[in-house]
C-alpha positions as CSV (number, residue, x, y, z in Angstrom):
1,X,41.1,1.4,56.4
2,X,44.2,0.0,54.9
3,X,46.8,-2.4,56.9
4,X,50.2,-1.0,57.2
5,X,51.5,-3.6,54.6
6,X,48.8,-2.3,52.1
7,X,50.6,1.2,53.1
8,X,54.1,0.2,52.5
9,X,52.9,-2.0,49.7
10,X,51.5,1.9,48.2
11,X,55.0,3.6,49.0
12,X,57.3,1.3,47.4
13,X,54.7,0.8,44.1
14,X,54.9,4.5,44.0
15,X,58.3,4.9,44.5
16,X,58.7,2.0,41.8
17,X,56.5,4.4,39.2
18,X,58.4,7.4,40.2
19,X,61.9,5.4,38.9
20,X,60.2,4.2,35.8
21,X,58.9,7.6,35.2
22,X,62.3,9.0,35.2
23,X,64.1,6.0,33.6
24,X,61.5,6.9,30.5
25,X,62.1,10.7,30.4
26,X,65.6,10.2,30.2
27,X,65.7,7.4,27.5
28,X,63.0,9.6,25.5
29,X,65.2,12.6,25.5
30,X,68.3,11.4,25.5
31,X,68.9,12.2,22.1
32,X,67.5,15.9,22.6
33,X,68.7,16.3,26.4
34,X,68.3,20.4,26.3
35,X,65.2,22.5,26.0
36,X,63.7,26.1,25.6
37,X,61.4,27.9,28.0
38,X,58.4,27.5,26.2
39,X,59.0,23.7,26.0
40,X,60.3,23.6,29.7
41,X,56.6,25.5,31.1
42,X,54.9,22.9,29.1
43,X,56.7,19.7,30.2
44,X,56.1,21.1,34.4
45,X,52.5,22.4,33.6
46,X,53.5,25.8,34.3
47,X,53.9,29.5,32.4
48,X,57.2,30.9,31.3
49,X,56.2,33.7,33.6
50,X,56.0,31.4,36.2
51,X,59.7,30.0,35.3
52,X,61.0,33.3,35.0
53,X,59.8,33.9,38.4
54,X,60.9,30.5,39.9
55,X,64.6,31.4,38.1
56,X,64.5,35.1,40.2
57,X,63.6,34.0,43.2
58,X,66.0,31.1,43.0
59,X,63.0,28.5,43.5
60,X,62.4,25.5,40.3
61,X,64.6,22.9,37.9
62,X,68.0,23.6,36.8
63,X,68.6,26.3,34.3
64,X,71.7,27.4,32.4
65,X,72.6,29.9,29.4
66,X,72.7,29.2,26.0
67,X,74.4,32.6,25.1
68,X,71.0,35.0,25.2
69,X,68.6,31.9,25.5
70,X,67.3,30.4,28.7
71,X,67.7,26.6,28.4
72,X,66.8,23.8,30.7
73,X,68.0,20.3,30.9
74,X,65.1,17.2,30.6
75,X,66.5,15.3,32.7
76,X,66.7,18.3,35.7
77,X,62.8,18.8,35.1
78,X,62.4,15.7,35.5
79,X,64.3,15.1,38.9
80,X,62.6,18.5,39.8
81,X,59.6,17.0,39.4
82,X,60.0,13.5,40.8
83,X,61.4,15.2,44.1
């Protein structure tokens, strides 16, 4: 059984990782900061059926159009992610 210190000690360690985990992603991709689908289902662990039905049903990260292409923004999968 933990002490409540140990628990808050857990929650801020974790919020900690959860900030250098996004500070990372975002200096990694800042030079490519947009991505396709294919790249997007791989970054989240999920299908691009499973993004086309998130993008449907209004439900997942940030998308836009890049004329007939589906693209995504790092950064948004990211913060999608994270919370």
């Amino acid at each position: 059984m933990r002490s409540p210190v140990e628990d808050r000690l857990t929650e801020v360690e974790e919020k900690q990782a959860e900030q250098i985990a996004r500070m990372r992603a975002i200096a990694e991709f800042k030079e490519y900061p947009w991505c396709f689908v294919k790249e997007a289902s791989e970054i989240l662990g999920k299908s691009p059926i499973t993004l086309q039905r998130w993008r449907s049903s209004g439900f997942g990260p940030a998308w836009h159009k890049n004329g007939s292409r589906i693209v995504y923004r790092r950064t948004d999968l990211y913060d999608w992610m994270l919370g």
